[in-house]
Residue frames as a rotation matrix with the C-alpha (Angstrom) as fourth column:
UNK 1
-0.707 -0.168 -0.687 99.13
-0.477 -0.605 0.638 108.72
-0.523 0.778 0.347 109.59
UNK 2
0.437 0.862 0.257 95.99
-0.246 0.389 -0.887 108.10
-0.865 0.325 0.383 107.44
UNK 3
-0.908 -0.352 -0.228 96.68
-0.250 0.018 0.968 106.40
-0.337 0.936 -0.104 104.16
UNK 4
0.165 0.846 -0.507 94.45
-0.700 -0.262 -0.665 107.07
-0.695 0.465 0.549 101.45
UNK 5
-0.738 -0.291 -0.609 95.41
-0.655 0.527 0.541 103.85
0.163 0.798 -0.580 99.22
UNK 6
-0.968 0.244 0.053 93.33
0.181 0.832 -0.525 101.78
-0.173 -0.498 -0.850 101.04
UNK 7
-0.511 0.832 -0.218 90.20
0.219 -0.119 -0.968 103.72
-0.831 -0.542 -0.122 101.40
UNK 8
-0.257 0.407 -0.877 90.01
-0.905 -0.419 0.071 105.22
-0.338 0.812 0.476 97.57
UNK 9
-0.766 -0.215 -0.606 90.73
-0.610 0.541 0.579 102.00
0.203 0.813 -0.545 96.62
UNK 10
-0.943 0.332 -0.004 87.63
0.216 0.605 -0.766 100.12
-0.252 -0.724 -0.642 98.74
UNK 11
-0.486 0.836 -0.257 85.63
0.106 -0.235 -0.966 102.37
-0.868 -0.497 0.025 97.36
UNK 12
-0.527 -0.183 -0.830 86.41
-0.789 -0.258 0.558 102.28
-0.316 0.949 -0.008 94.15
UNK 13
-0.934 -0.008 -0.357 85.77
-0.136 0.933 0.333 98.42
0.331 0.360 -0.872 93.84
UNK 14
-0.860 0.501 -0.094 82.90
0.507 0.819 -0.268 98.39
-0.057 -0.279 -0.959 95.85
UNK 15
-0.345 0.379 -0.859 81.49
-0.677 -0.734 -0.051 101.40
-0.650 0.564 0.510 94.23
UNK 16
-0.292 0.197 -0.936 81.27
-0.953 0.024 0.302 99.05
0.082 0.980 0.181 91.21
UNK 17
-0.976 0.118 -0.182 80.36
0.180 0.909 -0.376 95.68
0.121 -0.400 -0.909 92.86
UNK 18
-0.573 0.651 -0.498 77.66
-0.045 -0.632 -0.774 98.17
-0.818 -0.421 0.391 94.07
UNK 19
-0.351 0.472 -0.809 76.34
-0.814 -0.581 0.014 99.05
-0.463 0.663 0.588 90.38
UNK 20
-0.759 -0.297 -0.579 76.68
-0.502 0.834 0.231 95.23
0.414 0.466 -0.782 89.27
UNK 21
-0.736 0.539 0.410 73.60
0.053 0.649 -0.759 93.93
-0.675 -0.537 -0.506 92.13
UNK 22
-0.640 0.690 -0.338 70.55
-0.490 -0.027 0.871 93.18
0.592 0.723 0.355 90.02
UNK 23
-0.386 0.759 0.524 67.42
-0.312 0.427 -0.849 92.55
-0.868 -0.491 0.072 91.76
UNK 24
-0.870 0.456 0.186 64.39
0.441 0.555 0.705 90.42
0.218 0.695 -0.685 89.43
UNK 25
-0.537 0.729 0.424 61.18
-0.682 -0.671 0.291 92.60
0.496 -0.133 0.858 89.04
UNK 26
0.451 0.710 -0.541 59.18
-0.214 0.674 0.707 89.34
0.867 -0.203 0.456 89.52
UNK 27
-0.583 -0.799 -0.146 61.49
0.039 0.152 -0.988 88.52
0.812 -0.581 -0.057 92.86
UNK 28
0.752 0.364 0.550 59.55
-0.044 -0.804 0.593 91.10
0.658 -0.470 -0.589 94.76
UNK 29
0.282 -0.684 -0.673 63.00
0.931 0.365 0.019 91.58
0.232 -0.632 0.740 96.49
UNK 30
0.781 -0.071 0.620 63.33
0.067 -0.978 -0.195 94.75
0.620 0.194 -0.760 98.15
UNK 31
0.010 -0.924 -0.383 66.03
0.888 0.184 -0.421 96.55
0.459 -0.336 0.822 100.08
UNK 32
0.696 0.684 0.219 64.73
0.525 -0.693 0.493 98.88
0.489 -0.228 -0.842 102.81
UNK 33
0.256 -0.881 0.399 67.02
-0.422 -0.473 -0.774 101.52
0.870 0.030 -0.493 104.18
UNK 34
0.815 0.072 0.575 66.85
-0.490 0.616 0.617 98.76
-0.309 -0.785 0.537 107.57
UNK 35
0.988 -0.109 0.107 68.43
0.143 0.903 -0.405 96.33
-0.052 0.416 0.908 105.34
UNK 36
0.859 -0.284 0.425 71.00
0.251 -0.490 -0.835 98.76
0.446 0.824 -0.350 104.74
UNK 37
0.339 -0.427 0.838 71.88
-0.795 -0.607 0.012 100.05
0.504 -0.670 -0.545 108.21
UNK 38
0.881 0.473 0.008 71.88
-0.471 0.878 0.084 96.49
0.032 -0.078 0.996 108.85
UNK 39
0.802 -0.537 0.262 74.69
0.590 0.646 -0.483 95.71
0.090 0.542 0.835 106.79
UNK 40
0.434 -0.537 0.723 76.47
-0.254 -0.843 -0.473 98.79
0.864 0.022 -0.503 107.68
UNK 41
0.666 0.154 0.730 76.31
-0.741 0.030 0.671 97.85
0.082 -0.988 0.134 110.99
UNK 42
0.972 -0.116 0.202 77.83
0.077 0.979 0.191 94.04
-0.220 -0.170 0.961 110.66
UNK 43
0.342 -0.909 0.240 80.41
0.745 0.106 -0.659 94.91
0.573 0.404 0.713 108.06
UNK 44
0.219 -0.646 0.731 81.87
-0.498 -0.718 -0.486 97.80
0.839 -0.258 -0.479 110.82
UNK 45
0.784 -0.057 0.618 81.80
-0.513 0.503 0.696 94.62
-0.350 -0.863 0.365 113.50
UNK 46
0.508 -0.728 0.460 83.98
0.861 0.410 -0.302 92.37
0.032 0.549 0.835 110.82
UNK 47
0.553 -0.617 0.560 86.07
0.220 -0.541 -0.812 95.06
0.804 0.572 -0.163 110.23
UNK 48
0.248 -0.217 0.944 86.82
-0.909 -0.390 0.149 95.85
0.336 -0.895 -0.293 113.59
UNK 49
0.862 -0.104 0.497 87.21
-0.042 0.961 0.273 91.77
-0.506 -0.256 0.824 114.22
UNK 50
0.557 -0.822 0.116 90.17
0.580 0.285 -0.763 91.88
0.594 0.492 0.636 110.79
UNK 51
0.410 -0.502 -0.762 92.06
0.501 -0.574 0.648 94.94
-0.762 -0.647 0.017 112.34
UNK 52
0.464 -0.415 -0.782 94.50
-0.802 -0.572 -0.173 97.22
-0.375 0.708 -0.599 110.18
UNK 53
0.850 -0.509 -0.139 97.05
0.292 0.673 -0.679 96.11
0.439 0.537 0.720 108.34
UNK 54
0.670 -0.367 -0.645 99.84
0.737 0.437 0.516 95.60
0.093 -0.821 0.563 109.90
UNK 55
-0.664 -0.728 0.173 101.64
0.743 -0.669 0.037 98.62
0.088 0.153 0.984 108.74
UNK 56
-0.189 0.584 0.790 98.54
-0.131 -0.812 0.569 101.19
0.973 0.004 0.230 108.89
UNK 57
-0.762 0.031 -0.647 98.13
0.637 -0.139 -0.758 102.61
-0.113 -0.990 0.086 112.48
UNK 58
-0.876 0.125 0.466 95.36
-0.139 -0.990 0.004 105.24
0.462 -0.062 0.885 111.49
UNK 59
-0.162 0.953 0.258 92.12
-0.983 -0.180 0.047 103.51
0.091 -0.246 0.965 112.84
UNK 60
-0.548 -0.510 0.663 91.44
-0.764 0.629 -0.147 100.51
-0.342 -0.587 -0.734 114.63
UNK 61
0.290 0.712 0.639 89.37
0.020 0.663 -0.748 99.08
-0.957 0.230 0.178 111.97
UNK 62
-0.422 -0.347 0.838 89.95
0.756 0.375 0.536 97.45
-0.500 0.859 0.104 108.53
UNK 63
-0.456 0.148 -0.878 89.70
-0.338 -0.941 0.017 101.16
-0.823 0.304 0.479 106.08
UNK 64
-0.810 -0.424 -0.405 89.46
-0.478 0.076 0.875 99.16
-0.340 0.903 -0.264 103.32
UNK 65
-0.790 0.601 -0.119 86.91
0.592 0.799 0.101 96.79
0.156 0.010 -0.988 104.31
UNK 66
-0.435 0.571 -0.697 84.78
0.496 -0.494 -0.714 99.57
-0.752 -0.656 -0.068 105.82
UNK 67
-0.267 0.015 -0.964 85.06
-0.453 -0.884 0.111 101.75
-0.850 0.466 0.243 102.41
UNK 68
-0.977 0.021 0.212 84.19
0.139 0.818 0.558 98.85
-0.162 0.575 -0.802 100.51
UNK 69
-0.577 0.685 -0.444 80.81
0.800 0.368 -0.473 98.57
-0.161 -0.629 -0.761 102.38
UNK 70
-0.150 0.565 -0.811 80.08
0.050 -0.815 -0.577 101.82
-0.987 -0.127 0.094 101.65
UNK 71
-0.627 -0.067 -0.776 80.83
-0.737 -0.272 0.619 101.70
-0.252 0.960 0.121 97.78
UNK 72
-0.766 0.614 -0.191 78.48
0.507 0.759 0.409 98.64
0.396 0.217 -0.892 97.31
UNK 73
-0.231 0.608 -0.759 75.96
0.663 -0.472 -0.581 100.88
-0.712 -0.638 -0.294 99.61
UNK 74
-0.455 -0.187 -0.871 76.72
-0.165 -0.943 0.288 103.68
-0.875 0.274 0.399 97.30
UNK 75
-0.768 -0.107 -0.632 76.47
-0.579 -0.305 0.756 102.25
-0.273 0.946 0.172 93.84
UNK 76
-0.563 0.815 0.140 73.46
0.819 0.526 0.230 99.39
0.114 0.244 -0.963 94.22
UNK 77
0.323 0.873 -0.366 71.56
0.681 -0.483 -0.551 103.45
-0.658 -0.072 -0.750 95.40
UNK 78
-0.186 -0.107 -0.977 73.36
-0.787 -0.579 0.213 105.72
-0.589 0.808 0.024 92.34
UNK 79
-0.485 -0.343 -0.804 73.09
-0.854 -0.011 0.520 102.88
-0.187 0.939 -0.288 89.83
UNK 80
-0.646 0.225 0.729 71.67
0.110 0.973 -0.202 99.62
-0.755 -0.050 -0.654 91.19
UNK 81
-0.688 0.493 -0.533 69.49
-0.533 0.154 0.832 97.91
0.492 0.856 0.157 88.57
């Protein structure tokens, strides 16, 4: 059975972690969509390293952690400063 507490809630937070990164113009830090798949990539190894939680059987990888990853993804490209 999927539960949806986990995932709304992963994305919710890291939706707004997401909006919160701040790059410095002068930096010259950039974040190519590489950088991205990158990090997609790692945080679905960790996740897959934490497992569920011990009560969630829907998917053999941390939902929460996974939907996180995406809301930081999400909100540094809808909002990032």
């Amino acid at each position: 059975m999927l539960n949806l507490g986990p995932i709304i809630f992963g994305f919710l937070i890291g939706f707004i972690f997401g909006t919160r990164i701040k790059t410095k113009p002068e930096s010259n830090i950039k974040f190519p969509l590489s950088s991205f798949m990158l990090i997609f990539l790692v945080s679905l190894f960790v996740a897959w390293q934490i497992g569920p939680y011990p009560y969630y059987a829907d998917m053999p990888l941390a939902s929460g952690f996974v939907t996180g990853i995406i809301g930081i993804i999400a909100g540094k490209l809808v909002w990032g400063r």
